[in-house]
C-alpha positions in Angstrom: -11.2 3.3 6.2 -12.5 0.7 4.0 -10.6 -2.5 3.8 -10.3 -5.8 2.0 -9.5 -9.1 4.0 -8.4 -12.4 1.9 -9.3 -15.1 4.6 -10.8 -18.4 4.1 -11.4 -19.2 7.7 -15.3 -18.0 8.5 -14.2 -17.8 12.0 -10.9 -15.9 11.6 -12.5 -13.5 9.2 -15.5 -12.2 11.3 -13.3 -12.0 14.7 -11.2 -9.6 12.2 -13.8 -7.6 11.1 -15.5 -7.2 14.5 -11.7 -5.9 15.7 -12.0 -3.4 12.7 -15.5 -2.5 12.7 -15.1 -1.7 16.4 -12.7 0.8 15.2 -14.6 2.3 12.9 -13.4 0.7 9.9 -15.3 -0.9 6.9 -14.0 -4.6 6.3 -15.2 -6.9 3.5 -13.9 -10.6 3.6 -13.0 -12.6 0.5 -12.7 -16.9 1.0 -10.5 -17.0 -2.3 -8.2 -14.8 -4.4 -10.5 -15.0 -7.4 -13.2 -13.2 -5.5 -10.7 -11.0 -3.4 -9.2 -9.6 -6.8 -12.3 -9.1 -8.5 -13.7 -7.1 -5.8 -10.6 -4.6 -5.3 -10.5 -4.1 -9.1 -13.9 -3.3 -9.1 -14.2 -1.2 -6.0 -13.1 1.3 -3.7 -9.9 0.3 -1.0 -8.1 2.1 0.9 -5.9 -0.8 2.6 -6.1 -5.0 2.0 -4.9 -7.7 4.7 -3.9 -10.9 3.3 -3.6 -14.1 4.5 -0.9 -16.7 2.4 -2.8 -19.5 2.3 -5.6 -19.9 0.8 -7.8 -22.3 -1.5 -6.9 -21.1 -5.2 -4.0 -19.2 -5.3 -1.4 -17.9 -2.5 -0.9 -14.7 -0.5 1.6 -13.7 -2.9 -0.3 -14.5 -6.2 -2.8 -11.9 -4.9 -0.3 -9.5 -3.7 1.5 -10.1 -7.3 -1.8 -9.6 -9.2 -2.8 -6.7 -7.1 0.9 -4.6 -7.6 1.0 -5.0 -11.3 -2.8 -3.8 -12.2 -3.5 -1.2 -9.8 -2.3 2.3 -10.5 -1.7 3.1 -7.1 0.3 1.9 -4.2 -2.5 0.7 -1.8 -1.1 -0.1 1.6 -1.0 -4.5 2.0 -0.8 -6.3 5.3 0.2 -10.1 5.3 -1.9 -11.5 8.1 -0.6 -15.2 8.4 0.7 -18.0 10.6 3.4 -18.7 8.5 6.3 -16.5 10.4 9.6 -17.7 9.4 12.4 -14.5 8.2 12.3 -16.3 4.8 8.4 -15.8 4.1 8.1 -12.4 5.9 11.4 -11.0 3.6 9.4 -13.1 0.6 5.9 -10.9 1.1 8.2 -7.5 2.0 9.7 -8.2 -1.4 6.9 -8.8 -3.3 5.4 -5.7 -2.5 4.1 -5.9 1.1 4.1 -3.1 3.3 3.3 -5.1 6.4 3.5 -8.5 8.1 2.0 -9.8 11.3 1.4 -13.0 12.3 -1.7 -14.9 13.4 -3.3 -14.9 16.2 -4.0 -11.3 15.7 -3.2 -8.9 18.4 -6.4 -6.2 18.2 -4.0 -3.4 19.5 -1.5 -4.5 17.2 -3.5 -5.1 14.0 -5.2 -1.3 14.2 -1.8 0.4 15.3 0.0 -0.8 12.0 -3.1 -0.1 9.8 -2.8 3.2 11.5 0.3 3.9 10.8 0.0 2.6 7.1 -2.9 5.1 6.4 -0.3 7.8 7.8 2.3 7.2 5.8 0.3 6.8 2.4 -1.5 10.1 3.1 1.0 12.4 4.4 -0.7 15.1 3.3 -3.9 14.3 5.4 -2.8 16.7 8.4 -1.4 19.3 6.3 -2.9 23.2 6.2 -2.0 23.6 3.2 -1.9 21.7 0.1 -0.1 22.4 -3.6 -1.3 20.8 -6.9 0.4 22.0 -9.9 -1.8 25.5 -9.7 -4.2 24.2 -7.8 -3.7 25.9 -3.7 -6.0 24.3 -1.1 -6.3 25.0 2.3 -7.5 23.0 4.7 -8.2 25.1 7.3 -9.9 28.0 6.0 -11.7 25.4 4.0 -10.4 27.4 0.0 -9.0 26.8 -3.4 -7.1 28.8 -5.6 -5.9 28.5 -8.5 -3.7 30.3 -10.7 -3.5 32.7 -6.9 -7.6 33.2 -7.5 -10.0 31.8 -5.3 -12.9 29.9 -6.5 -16.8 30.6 -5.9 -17.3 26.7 -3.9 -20.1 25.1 -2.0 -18.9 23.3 1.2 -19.6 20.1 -0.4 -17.6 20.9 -3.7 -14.5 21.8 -1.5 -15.2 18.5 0.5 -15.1 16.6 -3.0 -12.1 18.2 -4.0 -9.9 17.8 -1.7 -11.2 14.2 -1.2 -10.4 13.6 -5.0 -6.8 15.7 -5.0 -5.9 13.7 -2.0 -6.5 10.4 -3.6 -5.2 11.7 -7.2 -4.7 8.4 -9.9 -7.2 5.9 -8.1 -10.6 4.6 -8.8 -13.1 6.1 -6.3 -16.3 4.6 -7.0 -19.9 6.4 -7.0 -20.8 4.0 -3.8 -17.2 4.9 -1.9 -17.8 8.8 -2.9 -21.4 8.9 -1.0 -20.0 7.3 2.2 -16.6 9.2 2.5 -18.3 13.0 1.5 -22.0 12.6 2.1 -22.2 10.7 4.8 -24.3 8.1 2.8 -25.2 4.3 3.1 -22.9 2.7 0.1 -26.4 1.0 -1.5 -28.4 4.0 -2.1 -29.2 4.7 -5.6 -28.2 8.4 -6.7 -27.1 10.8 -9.7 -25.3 13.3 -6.8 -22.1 12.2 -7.9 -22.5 12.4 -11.1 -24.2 16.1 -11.0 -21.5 17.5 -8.7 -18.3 16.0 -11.1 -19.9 17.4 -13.8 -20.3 20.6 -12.1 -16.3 20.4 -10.4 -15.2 19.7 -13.9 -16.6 23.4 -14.8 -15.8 25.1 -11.9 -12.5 23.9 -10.9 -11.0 24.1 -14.8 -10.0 21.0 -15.1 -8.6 20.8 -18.4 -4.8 19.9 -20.2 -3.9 23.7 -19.2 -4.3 23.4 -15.7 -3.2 19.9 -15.7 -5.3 17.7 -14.1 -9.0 16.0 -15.1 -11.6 13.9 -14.1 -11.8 10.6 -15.8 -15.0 8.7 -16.1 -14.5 5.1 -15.3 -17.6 3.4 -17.3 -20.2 1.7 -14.6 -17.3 2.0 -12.0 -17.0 5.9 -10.9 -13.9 8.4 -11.2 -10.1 8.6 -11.0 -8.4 12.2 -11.0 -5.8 12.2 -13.3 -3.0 14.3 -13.9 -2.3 15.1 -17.7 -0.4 16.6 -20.1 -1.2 20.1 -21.7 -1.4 19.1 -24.7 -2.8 16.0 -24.2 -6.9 16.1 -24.4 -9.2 15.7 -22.4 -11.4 12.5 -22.9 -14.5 13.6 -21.0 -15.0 17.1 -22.7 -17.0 18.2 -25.9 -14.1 18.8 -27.6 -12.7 15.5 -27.0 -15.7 13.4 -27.8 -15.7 15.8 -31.4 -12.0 14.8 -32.3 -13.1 11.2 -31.0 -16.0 11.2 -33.3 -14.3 12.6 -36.7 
């Protein structure tokens, strides 16, 4: 899982990430909630722990920030010393999934994150899996749609059901490569970009079948779900309505 810590303590921050990383977690650490924000605005997360206080802004100033711009409930821990019922109940209500207190408990920390990435992807352990006409099954490793299934490369139902499970977020080109390749984040490709042009075809996603992939400029990909009669912004046709 990749994961955003707000921590300003150098100390605190690296004995988290070592207790996450030994789990086989990704964690970046941000010292303030300027560059905390601007990285999960601009990148890939799948769960953020914050601490409340911190040199620029507090815990909840993030957590406020981060609610009202992104388009998709990402799991947030409060990770904090400050442990009275009227802060936790202040955090829960602002949005906050979870609240621990410092020192962190290693067990502890990874259980809840655990259980976080559960509950926001309940359909992670399912066989089978229904998208408007879209059927994907896990197990036999197929897609149908419309009750037909499609000609797919392993890798192009890897993609898919990566994308349908994480349907309305940003998934950048960087967070693709590591989560369906297998990749290192920094290497420099046009794989994404070939095989989403290619799903795009091959999967039919257009306003009839109700769902489409969304270029994000110089950021990656969000699958989106759509009207039918709304168009498409990424096909020909689109870009020919746009133009006239």
């Amino acid at each position: 899982m990749r994961i955003a810590l707000l921590e300003d303590e150098t100390e605190q921050a690296q004995h988290i990430q070592s207790i996450l990383s030994e789990r086989g977690h990704h964690c970046d650490s941000f010292p303030t909630g300027q560059s905390f924000l601007s990285a999960v605005f601009h990148r890939s997360y799948e769960l953020l722990i914050l601490d409340w206080q911190i040199p620029d802004m507090t815990g909840i100033d993030v957590l406020e920030s981060v609610r009202a711009q992104l388009n998709w409930p990402i799991p947030v821990v409060f990770l904090t010393q400050r442990d009275s019922e009227t802060d936790i109940v202040r955090a829960l209500d602002a949005g906050a999934d979870d609240y621990l207190a410092k020192p962190a408990r290693a067990a502890e920390l990874v259980a809840r994150i655990n259980a976080l990435a559960r509950r926001t992807n309940p359909d992670s352990e399912k066989e089978l899996l229904l998208y408007g006409p879209f059927e994907i099954n896990t197990q036999q490793r197929t897609i149908a749609l419309h009750g037909r299934e499609l000609t797919l490369t392993d890798k192009d139902f890897d993609l898919t059901l990566f994308l349908f499970q994480n349907q309305g977020r940003l998934l950048t080109r960087e967070m693709l490569l590591e989560r369906v390749w297998g990749l290192a984040r920094d290497i420099n490709t046009r794989t994404v970009d070939t095989h989403m042009s290619r799903l795009r075809r091959r999967l039919g996603l257009n306003p009839e079948n109700g769902f489409r992939i969304k270029t994000i400029y110089q950021r990656g990909y969000r699958l989106e779900a759509m009207k039918a009669q709304e168009p498409d912004a990424d096909s020909p046709e689109a870009e020919t309505l746009t133009n006239d």
